[in-house]
VOBA-1610 file (N, C-alpha, C; in pm, whole numbers, padded with zeros to 5 digits, always signed):
BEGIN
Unk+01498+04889+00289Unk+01512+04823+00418Unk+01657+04836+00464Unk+01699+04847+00581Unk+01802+04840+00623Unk+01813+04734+00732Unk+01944+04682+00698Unk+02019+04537+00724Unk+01985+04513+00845Unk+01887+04474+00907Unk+01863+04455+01041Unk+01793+04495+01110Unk+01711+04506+01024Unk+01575+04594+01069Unk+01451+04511+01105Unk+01367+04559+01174Unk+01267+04493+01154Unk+01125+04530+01132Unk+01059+04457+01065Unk+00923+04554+01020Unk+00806+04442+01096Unk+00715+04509+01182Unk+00671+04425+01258Unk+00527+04509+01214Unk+00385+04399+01262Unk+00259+04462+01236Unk+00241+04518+01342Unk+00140+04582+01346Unk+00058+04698+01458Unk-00003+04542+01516Unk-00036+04629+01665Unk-00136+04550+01765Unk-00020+04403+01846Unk-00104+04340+01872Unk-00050+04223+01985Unk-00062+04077+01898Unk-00009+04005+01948Unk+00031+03895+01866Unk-00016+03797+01969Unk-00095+03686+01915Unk-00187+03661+01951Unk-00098+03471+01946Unk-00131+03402+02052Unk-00041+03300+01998Unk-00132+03178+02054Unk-00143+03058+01925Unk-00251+02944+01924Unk-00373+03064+01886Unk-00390+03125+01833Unk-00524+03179+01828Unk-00623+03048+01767Unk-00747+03116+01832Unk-00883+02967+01817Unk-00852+02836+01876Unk-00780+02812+01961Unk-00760+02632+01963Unk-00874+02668+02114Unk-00900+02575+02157Unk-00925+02509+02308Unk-00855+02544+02399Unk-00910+02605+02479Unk-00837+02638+02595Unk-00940+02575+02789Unk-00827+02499+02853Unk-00883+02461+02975Unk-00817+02558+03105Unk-00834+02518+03216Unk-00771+02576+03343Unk-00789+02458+03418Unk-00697+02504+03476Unk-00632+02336+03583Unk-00607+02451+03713Unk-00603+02386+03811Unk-00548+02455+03934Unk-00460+02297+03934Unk-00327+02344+04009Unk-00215+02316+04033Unk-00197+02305+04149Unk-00141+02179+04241Unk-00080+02236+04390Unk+00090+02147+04352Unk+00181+02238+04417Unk+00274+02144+04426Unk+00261+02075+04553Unk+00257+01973+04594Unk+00285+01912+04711Unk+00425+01853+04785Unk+00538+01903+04627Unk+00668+01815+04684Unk+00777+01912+04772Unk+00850+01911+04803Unk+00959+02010+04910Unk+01043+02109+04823Unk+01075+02061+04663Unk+01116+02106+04589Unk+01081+02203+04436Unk+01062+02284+04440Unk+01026+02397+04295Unk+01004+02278+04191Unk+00884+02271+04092Unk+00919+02219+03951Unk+00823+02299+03869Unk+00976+02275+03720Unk+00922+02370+03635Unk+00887+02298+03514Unk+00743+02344+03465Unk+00692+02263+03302Unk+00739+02372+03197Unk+00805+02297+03114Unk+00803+02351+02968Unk+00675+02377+02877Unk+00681+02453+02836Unk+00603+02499+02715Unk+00516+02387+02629Unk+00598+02260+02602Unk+00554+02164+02506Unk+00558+02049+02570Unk+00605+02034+02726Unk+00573+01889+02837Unk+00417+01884+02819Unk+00397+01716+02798Unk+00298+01658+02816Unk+00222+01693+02995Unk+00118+01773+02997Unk+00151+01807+03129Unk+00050+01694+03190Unk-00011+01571+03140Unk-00102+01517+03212Unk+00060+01427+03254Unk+00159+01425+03244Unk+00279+01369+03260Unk+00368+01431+03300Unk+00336+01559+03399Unk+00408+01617+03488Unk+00427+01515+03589Unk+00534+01611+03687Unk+00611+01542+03813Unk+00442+01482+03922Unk+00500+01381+03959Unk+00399+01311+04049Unk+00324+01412+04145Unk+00450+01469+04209Unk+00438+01595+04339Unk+00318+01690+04287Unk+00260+01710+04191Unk+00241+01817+04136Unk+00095+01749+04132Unk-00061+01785+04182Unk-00143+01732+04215Unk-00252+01800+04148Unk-00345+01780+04058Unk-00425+01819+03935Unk-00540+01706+03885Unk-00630+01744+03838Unk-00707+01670+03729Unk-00600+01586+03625Unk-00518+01481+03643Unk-00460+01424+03511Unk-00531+01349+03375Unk-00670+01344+03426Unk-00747+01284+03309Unk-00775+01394+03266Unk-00830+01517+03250Unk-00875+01655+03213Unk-00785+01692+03126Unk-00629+01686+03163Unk-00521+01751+03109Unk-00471+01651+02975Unk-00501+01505+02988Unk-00425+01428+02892Unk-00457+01485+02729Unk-00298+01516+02637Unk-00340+01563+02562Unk-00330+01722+02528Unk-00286+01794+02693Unk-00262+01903+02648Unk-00148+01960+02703Unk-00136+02093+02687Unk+00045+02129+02720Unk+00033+02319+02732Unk+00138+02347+02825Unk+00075+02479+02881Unk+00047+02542+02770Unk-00003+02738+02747Unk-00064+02789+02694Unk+00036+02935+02723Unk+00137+02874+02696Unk+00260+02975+02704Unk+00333+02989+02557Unk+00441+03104+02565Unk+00538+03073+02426Unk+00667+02987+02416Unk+00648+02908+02345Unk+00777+02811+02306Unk+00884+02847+02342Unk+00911+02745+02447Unk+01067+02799+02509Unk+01077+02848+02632Unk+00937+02909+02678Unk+00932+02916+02806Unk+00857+02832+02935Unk+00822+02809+03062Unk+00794+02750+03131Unk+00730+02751+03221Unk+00659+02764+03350Unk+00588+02774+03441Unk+00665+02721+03583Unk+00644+02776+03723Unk+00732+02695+03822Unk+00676+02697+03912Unk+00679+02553+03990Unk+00555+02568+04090Unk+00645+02567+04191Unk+00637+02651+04313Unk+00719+02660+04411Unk+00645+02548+04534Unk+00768+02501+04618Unk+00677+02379+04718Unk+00576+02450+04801Unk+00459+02414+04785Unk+00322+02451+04851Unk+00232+02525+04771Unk+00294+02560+04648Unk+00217+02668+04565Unk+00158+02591+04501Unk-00008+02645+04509Unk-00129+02660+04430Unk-00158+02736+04321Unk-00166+02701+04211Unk-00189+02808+04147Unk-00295+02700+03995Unk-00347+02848+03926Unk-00454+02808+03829Unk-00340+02829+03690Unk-00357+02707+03610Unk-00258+02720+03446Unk-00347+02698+03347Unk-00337+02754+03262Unk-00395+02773+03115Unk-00325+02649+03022Unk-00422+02521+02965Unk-00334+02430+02855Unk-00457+02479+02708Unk-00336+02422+02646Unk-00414+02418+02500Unk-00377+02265+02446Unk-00469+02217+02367Unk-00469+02081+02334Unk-00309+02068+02222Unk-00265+01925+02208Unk-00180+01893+02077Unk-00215+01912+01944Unk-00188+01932+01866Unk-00264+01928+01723Unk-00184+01833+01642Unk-00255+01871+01503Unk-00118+01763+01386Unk-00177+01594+01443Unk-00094+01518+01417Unk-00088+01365+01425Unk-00204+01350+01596Unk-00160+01399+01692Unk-00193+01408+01845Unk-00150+01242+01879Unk-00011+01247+01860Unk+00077+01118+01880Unk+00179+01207+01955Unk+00192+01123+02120Unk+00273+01195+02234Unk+00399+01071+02245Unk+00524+01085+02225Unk+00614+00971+02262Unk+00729+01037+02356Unk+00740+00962+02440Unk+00869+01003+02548Unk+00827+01086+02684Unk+00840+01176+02760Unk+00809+01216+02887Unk+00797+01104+02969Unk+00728+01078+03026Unk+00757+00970+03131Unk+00671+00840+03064Unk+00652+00832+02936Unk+00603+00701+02866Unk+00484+00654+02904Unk+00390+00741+02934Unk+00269+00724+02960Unk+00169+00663+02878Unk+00213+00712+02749Unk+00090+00736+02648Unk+00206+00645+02526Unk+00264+00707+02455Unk+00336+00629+02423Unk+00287+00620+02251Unk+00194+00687+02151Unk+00127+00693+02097Unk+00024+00749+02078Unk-00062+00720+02012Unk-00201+00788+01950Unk-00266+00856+02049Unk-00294+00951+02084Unk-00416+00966+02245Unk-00551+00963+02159Unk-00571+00847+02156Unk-00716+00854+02142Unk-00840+00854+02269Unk-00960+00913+02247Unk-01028+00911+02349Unk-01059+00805+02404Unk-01071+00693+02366Unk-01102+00502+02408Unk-00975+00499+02475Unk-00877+00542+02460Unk-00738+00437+02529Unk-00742+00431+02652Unk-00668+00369+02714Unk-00675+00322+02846Unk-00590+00455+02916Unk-00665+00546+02991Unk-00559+00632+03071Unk-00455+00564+03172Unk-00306+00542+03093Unk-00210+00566+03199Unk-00147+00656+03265Unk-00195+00791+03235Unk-00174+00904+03324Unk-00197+00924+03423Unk-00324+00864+03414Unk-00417+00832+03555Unk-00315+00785+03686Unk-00261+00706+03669Unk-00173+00629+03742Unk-00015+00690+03793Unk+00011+00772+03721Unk+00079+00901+03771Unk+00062+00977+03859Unk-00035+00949+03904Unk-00132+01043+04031Unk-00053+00997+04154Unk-00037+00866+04154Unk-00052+00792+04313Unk+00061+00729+04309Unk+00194+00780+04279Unk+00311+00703+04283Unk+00284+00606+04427Unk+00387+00423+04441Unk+00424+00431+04572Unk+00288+00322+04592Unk+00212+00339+04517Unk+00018+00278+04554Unk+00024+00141+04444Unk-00043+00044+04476Unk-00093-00067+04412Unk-00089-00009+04249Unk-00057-00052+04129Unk-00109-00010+04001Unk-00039+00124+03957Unk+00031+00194+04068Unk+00098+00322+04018Unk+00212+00317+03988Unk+00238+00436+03928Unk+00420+00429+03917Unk+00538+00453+04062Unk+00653+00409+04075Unk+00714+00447+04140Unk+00820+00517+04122
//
């Protein structure tokens, strides 16, 4: 081998192979571009950003680590998530969940939808 080499397999590299995979269509609705990371809770994306949030809770784009997705203001578009694995304990992003996602819990993602509204966030 030489110092810096690299020995890589034949064919394409395949990434999450077998998990679950959904499609969401996306609209941004806000004046400004936003971009999701790779591993953002996306049922806990930006408010502006208008989707199924009960569908999504639980999952996170279907991209490679490190990179991101960007919704430009008015853009529609269809995204690929794949579910959490391991523990499927979400803490921090906008503190939605906050713990366990179990299927019984009370969706506060839901409420992310409708900033500004009775029961929502502001």
């Amino acid at each position: 081998m030489i110092p810096g080499e690299y020995k890589l397999k034949e064919g394409d590299i395949e990434l999450c192979a077998g998990r679950e995979r959904i499609s969401v269509e996306v609209a941004n609705t806000g004046d400004r571009p936003i971009q999701i990371g790779s591993h953002y809770h996306f049922a806990e994306a930006n408010p502006a950003l208008v989707f199924d949030r009960d569908k999504t809770r639980g999952f996170r784009l279907d991209v490679a680590a490190g990179t991101a997705i960007r919704f430009e203001p008015g853009q529609t578009r269809e995204v690929t998530l794949i579910p959490y694995v391991g523990k499927r304990e979400i803490y921090g992003f906008r503190g939605d969940v906050m713990g366990a996602l179990l299927s019984n819990a009370p969706d506060a993602a839901r409420n992310a939808q409708k900033p500004g509204e009775p029961g929502g966030q502001s």
